[in-house]
VEXDREN-2710 file (C-alpha; in Angstrom, 1 decimal):
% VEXDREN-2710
k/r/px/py/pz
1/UNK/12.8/51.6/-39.8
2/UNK/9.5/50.7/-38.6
3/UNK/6.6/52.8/-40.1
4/UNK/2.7/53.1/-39.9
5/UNK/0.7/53.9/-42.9
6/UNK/-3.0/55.2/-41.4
7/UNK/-4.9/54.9/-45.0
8/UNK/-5.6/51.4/-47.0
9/UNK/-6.1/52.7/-50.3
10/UNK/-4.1/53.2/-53.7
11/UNK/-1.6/55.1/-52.4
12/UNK/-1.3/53.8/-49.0
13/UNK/-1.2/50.6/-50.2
14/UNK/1.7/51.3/-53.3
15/UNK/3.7/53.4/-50.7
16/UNK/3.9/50.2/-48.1
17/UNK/4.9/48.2/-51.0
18/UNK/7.7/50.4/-52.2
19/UNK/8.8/50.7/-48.2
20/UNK/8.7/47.1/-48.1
21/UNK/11.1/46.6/-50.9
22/UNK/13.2/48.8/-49.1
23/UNK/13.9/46.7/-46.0
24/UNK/11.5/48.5/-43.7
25/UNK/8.9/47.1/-41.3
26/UNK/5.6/48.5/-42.4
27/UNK/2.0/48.5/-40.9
28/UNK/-1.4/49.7/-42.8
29/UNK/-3.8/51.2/-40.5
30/UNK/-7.3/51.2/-42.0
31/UNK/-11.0/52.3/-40.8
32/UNK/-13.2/50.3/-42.7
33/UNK/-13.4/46.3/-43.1
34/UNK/-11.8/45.8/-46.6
35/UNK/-8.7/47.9/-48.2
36/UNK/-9.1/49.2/-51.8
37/UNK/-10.5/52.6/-50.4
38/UNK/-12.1/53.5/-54.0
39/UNK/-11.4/50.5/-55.1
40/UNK/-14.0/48.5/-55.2
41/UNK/-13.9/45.2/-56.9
42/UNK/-17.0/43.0/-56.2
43/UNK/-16.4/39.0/-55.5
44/UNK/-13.2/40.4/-54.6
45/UNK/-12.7/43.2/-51.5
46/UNK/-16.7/43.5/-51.9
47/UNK/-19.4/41.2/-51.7
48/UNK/-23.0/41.9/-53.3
49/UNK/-25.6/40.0/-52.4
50/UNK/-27.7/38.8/-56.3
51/UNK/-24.1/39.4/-58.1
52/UNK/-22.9/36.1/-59.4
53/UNK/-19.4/34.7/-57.5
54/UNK/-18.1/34.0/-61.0
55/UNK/-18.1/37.6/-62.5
56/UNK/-16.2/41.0/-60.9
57/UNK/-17.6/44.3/-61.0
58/UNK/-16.0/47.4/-60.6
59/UNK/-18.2/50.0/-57.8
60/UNK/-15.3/52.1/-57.7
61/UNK/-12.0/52.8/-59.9
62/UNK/-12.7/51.2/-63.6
63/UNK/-10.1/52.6/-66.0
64/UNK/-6.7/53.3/-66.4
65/UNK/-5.2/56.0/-69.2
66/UNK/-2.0/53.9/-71.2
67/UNK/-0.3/57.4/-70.1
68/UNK/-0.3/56.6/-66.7
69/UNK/3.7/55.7/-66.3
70/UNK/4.1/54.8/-63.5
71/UNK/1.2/53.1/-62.9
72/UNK/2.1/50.8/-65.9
73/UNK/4.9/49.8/-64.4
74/UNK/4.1/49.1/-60.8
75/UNK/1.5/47.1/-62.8
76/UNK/4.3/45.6/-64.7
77/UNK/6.3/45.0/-61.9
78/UNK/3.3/42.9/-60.4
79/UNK/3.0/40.9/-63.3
80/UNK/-0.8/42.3/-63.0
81/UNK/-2.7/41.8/-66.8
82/UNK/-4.2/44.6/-68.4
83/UNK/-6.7/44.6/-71.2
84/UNK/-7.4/47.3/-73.9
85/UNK/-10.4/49.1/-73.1
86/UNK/-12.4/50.8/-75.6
87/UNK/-14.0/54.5/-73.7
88/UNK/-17.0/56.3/-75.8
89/UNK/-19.6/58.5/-74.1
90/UNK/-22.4/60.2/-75.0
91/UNK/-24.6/63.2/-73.8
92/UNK/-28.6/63.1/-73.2
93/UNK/-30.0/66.2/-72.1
94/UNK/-33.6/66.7/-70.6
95/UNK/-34.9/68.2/-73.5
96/UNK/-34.0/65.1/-75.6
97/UNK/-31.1/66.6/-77.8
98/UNK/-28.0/64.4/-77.9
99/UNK/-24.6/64.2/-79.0
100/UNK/-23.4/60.6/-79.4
101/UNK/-20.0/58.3/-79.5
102/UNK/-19.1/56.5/-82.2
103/UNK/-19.2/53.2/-81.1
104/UNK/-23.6/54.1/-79.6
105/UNK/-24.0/56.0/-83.6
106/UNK/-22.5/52.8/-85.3
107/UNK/-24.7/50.5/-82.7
108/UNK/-27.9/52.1/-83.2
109/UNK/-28.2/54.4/-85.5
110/UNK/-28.5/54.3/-89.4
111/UNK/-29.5/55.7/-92.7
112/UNK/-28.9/59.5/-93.0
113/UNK/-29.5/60.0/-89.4
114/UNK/-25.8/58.5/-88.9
115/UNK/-24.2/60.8/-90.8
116/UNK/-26.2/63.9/-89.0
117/UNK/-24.9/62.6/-85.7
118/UNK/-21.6/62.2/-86.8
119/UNK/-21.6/65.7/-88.0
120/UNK/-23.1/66.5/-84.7
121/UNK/-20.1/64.8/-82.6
122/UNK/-17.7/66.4/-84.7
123/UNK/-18.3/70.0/-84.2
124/UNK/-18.4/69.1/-80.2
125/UNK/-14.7/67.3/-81.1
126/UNK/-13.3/70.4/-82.8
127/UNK/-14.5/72.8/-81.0
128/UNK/-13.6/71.2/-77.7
129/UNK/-10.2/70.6/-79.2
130/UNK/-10.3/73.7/-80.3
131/UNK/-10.0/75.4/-76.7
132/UNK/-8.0/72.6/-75.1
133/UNK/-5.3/72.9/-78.5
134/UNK/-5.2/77.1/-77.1
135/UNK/-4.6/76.0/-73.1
136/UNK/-2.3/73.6/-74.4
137/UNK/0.5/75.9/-75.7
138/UNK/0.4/78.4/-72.4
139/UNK/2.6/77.3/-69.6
140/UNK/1.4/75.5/-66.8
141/UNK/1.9/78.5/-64.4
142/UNK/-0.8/80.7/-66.0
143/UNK/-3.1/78.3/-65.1
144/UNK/-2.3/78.7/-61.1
145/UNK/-4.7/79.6/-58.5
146/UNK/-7.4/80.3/-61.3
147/UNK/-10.8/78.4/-60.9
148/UNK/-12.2/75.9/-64.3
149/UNK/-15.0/79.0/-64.3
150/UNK/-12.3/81.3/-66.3
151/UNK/-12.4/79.3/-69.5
152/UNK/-15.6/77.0/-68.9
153/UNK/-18.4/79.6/-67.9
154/UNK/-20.6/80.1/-71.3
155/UNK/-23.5/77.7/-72.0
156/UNK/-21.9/76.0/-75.3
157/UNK/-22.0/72.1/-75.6
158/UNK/-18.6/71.8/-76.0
159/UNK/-17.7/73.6/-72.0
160/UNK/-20.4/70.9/-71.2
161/UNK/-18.3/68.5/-72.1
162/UNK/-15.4/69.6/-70.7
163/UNK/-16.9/69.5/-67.6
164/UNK/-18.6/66.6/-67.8
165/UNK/-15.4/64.7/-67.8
166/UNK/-13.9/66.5/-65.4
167/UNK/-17.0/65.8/-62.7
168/UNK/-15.8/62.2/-64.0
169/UNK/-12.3/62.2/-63.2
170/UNK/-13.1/63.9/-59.9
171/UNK/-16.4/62.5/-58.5
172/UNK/-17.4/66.2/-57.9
173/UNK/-20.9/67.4/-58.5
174/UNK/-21.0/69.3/-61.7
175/UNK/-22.7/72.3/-60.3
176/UNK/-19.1/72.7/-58.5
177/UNK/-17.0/71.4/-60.9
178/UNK/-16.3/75.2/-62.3
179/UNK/-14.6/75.9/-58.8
180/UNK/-12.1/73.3/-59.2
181/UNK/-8.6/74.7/-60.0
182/UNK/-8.2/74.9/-63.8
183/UNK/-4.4/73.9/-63.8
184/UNK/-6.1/70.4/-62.0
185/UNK/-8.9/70.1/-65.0
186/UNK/-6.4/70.9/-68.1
187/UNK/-3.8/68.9/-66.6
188/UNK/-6.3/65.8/-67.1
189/UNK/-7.2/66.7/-71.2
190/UNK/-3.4/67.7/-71.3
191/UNK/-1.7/63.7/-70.5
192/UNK/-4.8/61.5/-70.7
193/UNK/-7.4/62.9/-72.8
194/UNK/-6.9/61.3/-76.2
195/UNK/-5.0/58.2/-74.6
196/UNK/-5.4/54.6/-75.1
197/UNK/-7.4/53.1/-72.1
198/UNK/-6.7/50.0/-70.2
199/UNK/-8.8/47.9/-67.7
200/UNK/-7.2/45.6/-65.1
201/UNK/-7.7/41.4/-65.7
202/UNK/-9.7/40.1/-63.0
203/UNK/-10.7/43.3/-61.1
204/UNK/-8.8/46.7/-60.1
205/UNK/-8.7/44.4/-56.4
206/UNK/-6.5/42.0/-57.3
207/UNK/-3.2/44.3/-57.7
208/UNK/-3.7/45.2/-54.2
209/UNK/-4.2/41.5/-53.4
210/UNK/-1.1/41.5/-54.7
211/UNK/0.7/43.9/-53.0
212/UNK/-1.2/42.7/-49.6
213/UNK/0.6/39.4/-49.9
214/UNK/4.3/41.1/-50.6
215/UNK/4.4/43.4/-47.8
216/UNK/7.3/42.9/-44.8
217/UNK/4.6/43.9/-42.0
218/UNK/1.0/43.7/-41.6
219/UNK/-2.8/45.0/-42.2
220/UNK/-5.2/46.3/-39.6
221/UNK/-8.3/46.5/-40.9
222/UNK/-11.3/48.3/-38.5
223/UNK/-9.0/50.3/-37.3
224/UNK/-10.4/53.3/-34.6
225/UNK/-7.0/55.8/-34.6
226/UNK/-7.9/58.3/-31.9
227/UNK/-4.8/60.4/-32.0
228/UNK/-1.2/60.6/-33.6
229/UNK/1.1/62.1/-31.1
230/UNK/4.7/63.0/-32.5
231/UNK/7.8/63.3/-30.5
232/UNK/11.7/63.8/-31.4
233/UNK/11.9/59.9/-30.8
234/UNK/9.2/59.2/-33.5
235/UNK/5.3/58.7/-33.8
236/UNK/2.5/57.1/-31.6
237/UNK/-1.0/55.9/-32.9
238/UNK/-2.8/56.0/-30.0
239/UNK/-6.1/53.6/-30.5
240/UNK/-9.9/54.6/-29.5
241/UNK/-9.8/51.0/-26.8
242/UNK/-6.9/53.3/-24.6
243/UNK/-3.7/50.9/-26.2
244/UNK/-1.0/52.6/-28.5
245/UNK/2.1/51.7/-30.3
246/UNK/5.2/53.2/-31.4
247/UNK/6.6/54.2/-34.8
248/UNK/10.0/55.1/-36.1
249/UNK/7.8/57.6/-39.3
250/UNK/4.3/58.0/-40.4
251/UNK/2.8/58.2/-43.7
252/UNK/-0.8/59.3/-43.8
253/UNK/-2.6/57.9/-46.8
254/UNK/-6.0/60.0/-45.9
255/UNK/-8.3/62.5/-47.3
256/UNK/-6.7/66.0/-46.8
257/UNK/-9.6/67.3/-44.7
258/UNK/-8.7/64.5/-42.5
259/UNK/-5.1/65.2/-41.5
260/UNK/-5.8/67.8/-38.8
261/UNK/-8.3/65.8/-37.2
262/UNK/-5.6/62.9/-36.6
263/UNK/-2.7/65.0/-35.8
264/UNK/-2.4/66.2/-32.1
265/UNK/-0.8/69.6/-31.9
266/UNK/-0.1/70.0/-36.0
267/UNK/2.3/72.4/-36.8
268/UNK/1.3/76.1/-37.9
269/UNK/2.3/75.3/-41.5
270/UNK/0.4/71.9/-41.5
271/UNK/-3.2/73.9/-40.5
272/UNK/-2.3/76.5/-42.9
273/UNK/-2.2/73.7/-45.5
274/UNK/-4.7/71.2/-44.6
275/UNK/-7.3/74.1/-43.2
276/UNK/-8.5/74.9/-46.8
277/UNK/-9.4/70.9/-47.9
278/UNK/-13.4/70.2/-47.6
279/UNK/-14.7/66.7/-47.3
280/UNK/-17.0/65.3/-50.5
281/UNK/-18.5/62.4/-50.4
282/UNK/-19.7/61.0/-54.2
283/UNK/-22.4/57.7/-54.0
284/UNK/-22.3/55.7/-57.0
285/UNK/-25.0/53.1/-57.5
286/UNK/-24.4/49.7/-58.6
287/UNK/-27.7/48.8/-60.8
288/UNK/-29.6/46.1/-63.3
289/UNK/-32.1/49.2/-64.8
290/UNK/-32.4/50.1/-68.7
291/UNK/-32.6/53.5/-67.3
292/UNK/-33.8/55.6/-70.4
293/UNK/-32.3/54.6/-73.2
294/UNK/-35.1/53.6/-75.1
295/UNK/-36.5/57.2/-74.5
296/UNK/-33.7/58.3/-76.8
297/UNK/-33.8/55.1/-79.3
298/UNK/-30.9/53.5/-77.7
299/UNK/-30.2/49.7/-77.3
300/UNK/-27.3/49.4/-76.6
301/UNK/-25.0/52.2/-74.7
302/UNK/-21.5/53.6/-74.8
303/UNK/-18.8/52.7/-71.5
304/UNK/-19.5/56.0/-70.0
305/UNK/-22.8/58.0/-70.9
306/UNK/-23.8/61.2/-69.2
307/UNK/-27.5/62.2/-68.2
308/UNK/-29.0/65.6/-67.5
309/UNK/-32.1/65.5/-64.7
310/UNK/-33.7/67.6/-63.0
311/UNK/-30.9/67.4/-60.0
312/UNK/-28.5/68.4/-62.3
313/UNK/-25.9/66.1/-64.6
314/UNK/-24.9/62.5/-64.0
315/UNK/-23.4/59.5/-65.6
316/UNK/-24.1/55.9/-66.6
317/UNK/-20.9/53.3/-66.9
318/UNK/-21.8/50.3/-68.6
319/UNK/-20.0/47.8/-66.6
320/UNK/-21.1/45.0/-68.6
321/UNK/-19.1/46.5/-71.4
322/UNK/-16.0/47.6/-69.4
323/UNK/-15.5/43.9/-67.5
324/UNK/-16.3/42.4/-70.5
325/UNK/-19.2/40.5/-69.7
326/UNK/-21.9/38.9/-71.3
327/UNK/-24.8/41.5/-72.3
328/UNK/-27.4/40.1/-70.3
329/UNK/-27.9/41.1/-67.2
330/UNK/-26.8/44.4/-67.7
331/UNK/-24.8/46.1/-65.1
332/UNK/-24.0/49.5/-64.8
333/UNK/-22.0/51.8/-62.1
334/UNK/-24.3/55.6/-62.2
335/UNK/-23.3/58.4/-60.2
336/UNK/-26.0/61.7/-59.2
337/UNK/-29.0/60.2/-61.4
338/UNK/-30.9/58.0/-58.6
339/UNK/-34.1/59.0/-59.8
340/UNK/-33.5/57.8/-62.9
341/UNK/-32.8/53.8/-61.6
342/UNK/-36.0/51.9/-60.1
343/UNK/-35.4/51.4/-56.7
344/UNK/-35.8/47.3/-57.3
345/UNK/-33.1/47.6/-59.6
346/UNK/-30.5/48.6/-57.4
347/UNK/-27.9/46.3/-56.1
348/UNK/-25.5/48.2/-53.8
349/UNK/-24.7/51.7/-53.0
350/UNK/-21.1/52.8/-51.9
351/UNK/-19.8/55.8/-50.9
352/UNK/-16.4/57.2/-51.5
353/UNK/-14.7/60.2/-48.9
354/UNK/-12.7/62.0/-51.7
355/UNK/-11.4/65.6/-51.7
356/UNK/-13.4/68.4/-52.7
357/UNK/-10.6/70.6/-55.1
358/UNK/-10.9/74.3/-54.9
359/UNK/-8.1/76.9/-55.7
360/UNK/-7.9/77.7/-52.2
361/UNK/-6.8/74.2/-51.0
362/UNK/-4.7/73.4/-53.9
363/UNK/-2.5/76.3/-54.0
364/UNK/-0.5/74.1/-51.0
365/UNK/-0.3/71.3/-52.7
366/UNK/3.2/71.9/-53.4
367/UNK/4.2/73.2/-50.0
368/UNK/2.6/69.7/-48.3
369/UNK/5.3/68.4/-50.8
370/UNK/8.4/69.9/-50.0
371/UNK/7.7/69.3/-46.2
372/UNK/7.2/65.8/-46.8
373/UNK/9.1/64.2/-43.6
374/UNK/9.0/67.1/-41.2
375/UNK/8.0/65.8/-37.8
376/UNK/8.7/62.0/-39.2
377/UNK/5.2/62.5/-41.2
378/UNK/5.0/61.8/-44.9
379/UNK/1.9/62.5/-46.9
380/UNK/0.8/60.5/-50.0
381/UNK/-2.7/60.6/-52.5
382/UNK/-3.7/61.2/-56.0
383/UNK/-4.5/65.3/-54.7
384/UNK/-0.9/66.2/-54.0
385/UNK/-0.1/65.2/-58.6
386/UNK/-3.5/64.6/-60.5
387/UNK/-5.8/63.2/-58.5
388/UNK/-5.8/60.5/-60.0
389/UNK/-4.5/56.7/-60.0
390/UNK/-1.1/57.8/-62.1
391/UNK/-0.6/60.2/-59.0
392/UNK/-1.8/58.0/-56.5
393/UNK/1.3/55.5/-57.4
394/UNK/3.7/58.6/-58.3
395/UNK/3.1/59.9/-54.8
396/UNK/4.1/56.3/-52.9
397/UNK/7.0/56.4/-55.2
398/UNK/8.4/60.0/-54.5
399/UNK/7.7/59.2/-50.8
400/UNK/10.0/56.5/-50.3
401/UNK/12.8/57.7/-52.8
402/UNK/12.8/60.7/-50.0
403/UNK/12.2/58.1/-47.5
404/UNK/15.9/56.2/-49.1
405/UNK/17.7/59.4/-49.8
406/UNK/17.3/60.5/-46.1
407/UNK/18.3/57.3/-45.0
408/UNK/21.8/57.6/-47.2
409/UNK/22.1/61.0/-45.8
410/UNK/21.8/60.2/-42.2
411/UNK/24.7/57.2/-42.9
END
């Protein structure tokens, strides 16, 4: 069968792989000028004008949990290297208070002040643990359709933190991150929180390199989609310059709150479950700036630290300790603190079109499922399993076993 994939990212990319193993023609349809979608490897999809050719930097997707399964083993499967990563983050609030990782206390801190934060981290680590150890033991289903706010909502360090991590995983501000479904949030501490963490060998990029060079069709890049028009016969992209094509099935590989606008005459069911899904668009900032450390008597920083300002709660990822680089220049990835980074400091800005979770929209996650290949449309990304990587891949994967098992059904 011959199928188009509208969407160059993770799970676009993964799902044209596994279709290609398959025996089928396949050809990824994508908007911008590089594929990746949050992937954003620099010196590899990316290019940074002041960044070195030899080193990579990651502007989008950094870490991996060893949990992720299946991502693993596409990796695996790919013969792609991955590295142990060590992950530590620390808290620094506008009033100065601070709650450390180990590996920023054993780097900067000493005498009986290391013991005091230690104590300090501690009674954040239990009494997180304490509340995720409770969720843990209730099924998943009494977590449905109920909003993070329900278990998150009083001002205690360790609810900060909780959320902190969550606006992490999911690139949402943190002053919505209480909306987001709470089945989505616990899911994340449930399977990955206390895992090992891995970091891909010579850029997240170069798996999709990979997997660019394997495929039995080919890449658009710049591609202007105007409308998808379905038929019994099959699908046809028809292109903003007035030509179209013809497809045997489509797989859309796009933001949720995008589907509608590409589908001409969706179905009832599909605008009841696409209606709901809001566009969010997270900048992260690619950087050279101490930032303020030194306010706070630090040197030298964890992977992933978290800043309070006046616009609310950010983060900082040292990238120079997550590629594994040498520690001068230092680079670091930061998300919602801009005013924290000198303007001359700033290397490249990108911005990534990611969905905005609520209860509302993800209550059809599971419908969107079951009526994968109605109309000869499929629908893969992280928000239909965890919105992450892992689900990214898992979605490609369930896709084109249905895609196989239809195919021995119809012979």
């Amino acid at each position: 069968m011959k199928f188009a994939i509208i969407g160059g990212g993770a799970s676009g990319m993964v799902t044209a792989y596994y279709l290609s193993k398959q025996g089928h023609t396949v050809n990824v349809f994508e908007k911008k000028a590089t594929l990746g979608g949050h992937i954003r490897t620099v010196n590899k999809n990316i290019k940074v004008p002041n960044v070195p050719q030899n080193i990579t930097l990651e502007g989008g997707v950094v870490e991996f949990s060893s949990n992720f399964k299946h991502f693993i083993s596409l990796m695996d499967e790919l013969n792609v290297n991955l590295e142990p990563l060590e992950v530590g983050s620390a808290l620094f609030k506008r009033n100065k208070k601070r709650f450390l990782s180990p590996s920023v206390i054993t780097g900067n801190i000493k005498g009986l002040a290391f013991i005091l934060e230690f104590f300090k981290l501690a009674y954040v680590y239990l009494s997180a643990n304490w509340l995720l150890l409770q969720i843990y033991f209730k099924p998943s289903s009494s977590l449905r359709d109920r909003p993070f706010a329900d278990y998150v909502s009083k001002h205690q360090v360790k609810n900060t933190w909780l959320k902190l991590f969550t606006m992490y995983c999911f690139s949402i501000p943190y002053k919505a991150i209480t909306k987001v479904p709470a089945e989505l949030a616990f899911n994340i501490f449930r399977r990955y929180f206390w895992a090992n963490w891995k970091r891909i060998d010579g850029g997240v990029y170069s798996y999709i390199e990979k997997i660019e060079r394997l495929l039995n069709g080919k890449v658009i890049l710049n591609a202007e989609i105007e409308t998808v028009l379905r038929s019994d016969s099959g699908v046809t992209l028809q292109f903003a310059d007035g030509s179209s094509e013809h497809f045997d099935k489509l797989i859309l590989a796009v933001p949720p709150d995008q589907v509608l606008r590409l589908i001409s005459e969706p179905t009832a069911s599909e605008v009841k479950f696409f209606s709901p899904w809001k566009a969010n668009i997270a900048k992260t900032v690619l950087h050279r700036d101490p930032l303020i450390y030194p306010r706070f008597e630090i040197s030298q920083p964890s992977e992933f630290d978290f800043f309070q300002t006046q616009a609310g709660w950010g983060y900082n990822a040292s990238l120079t300790r997550i590629c594994n680089l040498p520690k001068k220049p230092q680079y670091s990835l930061a998300y919602n603190i801009d005013n924290l980074i000198a303007e001359q400091n700033i290397l490249q800005t990108f911005e990534h079109h990611t969905p905005l979770y609520s209860v509302d929209a993800f209550q059809y996650r599971r419908n969107i499922i079951d009526n994968n290949g109605n109309n000869h449309t499929y629908h893969v990304g992280a928000y239909l399993y965890d919105g992450l990587h892992e689900g990214a891949v898992l979605s490609a994967k369930k896709v084109a076993k249905l895609v196989q098992k239809r195919e021995s059904n119809e012979h």
